[in-house]
C-alpha positions in Angstrom: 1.8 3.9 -4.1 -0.5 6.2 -3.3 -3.4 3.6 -2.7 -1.3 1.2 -0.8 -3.4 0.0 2.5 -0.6 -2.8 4.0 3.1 -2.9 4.0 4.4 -6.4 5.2 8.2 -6.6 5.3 8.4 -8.8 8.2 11.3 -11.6 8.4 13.4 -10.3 5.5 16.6 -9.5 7.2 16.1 -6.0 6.4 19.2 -3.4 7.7 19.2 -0.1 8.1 17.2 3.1 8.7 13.5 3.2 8.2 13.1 5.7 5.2 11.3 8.9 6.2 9.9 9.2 3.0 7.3 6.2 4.2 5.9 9.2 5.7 4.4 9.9 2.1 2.6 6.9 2.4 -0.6 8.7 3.6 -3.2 6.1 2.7 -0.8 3.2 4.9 -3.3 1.4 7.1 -1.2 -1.4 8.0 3.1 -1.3 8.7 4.6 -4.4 9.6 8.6 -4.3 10.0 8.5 -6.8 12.5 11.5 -9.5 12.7 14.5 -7.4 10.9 17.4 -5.7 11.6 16.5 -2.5 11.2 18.0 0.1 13.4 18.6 4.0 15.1 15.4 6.1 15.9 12.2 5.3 14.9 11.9 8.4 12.8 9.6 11.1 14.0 7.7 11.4 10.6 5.9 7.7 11.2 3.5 10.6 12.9 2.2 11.6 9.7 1.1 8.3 8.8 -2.3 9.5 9.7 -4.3 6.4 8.5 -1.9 3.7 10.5 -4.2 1.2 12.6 -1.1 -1.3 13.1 2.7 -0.4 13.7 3.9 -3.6 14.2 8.4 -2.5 15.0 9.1 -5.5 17.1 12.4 -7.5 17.1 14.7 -4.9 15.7 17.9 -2.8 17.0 15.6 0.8 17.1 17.3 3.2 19.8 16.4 6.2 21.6 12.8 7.5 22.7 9.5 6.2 21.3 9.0 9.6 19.5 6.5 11.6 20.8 4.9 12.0 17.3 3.8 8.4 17.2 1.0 9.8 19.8 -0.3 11.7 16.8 -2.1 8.5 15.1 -5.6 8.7 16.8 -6.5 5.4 14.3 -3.9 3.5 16.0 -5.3 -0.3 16.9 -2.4 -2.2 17.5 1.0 -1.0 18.6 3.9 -3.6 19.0 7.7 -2.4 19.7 9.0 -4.9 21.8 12.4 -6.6 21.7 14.0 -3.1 21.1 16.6 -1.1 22.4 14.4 2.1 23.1 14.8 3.7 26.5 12.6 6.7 28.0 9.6 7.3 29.2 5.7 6.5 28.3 4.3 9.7 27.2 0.7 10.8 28.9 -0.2 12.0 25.5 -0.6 8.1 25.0 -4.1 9.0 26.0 -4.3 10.6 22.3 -4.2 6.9 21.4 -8.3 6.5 21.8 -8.7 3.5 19.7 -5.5 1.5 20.9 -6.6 -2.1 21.4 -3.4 -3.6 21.5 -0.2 -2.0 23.4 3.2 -4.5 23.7 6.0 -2.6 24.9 7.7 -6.1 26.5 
């Protein structure tokens, strides 16, 4: 899977944990997990997703802080966490986030 670019598991009544070892997914342009029932943190190591340009989280059971690693993808386009159960505070370093087009956090 080295060469993978988009990872669409939306609407499949997934459960669980997201696997840190999608952290090895280096090449990942594209995550969408939107529309499950995945749930606890949103794992710190999505921050060495380097190539992400859409996190797409929304409509799941994730808890706890956005982790601050997620302000680590400076290709970031499109961020979209809503209908969550994450608490906190923004981060300033969401300034890292130069090429952010597209922020939902509702």
């Amino acid at each position: 899977l080295n060469y993978l670019k988009i990872l669409n598991l939306e609407k499949n009544r997934l459960r669980g944990k997201i696997p840190v070892e999608l952290a090895n997914l280096r090449s990942l342009e594209e995550f969408y997990l939107g529309d499950n029932d995945c749930n606890g943190a949103i794992p710190t190591e999505i921050g060495e997703m380097i190539s992400l340009t859409v996190l797409d989280l929304y409509s799941n059971s994730f808890s706890g802080d956005i982790p601050l690693s997620i302000y680590n993808l400076s290709a970031l386009k499109h961020l979209n966490i809503t209908k969550n159960f994450l608490g906190g505070t923004i981060s300033p370093r969401i300034g890292n986030l130069v090429k952010l087009e597209k922020l939902d956090l509702s």
